[in-house]
C-alpha positions as CSV (number, residue, x, y, z in Angstrom):
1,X,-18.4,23.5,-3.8
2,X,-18.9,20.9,-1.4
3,X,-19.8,18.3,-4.0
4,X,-16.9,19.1,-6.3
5,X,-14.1,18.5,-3.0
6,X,-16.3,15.0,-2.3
7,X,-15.6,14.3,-5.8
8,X,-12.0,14.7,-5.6
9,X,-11.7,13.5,-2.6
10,X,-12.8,9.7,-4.0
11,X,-10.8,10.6,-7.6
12,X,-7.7,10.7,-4.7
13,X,-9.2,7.5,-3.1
14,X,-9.6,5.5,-6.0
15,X,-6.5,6.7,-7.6
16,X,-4.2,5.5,-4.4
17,X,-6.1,2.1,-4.4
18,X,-5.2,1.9,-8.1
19,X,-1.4,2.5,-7.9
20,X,-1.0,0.9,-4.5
21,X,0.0,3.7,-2.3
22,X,-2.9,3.1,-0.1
23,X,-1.5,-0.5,0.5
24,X,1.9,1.3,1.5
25,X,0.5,2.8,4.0
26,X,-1.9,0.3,5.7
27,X,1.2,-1.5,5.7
28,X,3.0,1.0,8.1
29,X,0.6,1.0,9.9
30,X,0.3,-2.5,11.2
31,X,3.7,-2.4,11.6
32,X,3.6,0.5,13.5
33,X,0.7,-1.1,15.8
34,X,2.6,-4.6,16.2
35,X,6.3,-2.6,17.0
36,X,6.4,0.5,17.7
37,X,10.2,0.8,18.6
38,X,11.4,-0.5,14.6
39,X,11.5,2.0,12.1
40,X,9.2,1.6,9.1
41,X,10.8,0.1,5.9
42,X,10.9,2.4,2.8
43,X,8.9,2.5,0.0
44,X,11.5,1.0,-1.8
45,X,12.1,-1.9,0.8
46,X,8.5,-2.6,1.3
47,X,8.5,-3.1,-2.7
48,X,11.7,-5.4,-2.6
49,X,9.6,-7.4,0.2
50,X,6.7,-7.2,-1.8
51,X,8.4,-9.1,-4.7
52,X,10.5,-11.3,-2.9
53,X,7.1,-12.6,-1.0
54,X,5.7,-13.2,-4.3
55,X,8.7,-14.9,-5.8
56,X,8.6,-16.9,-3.1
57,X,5.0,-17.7,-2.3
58,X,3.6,-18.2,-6.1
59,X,-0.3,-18.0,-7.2
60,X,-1.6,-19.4,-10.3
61,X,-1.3,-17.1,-13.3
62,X,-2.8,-17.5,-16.3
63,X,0.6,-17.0,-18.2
């Protein structure tokens, strides 16, 4: 039993490193470290942030 929770356990892991969920929530919590007295943004704002930073600030892409 103990083998099949670890199991799922990293299946939960990976699959919130895959879709980015995990990055969500590191997120909030740095900015819950460096001020504690905003409010966090949304999931939705962070995304909108998220873009706009890479709109903004542009990497090489291959197409």
């Amino acid at each position: 039993m103990r083998t099949v929770r670890k199991a799922l356990r990293v299946l939960r892991w990976y699959a919130r490193e895959l879709t980015g969920e995990a990055e969500y929530d590191r997120y909030c919590e740095r900015h819950r470290r460096r001020d504690p007295r905003t409010p966090v943004p949304t999931r939705r704002q962070y995304e909108a942030l998220r873009t706009l930073h890479r709109e903004q600030h542009p990497q090489s892409r291959c197409c």
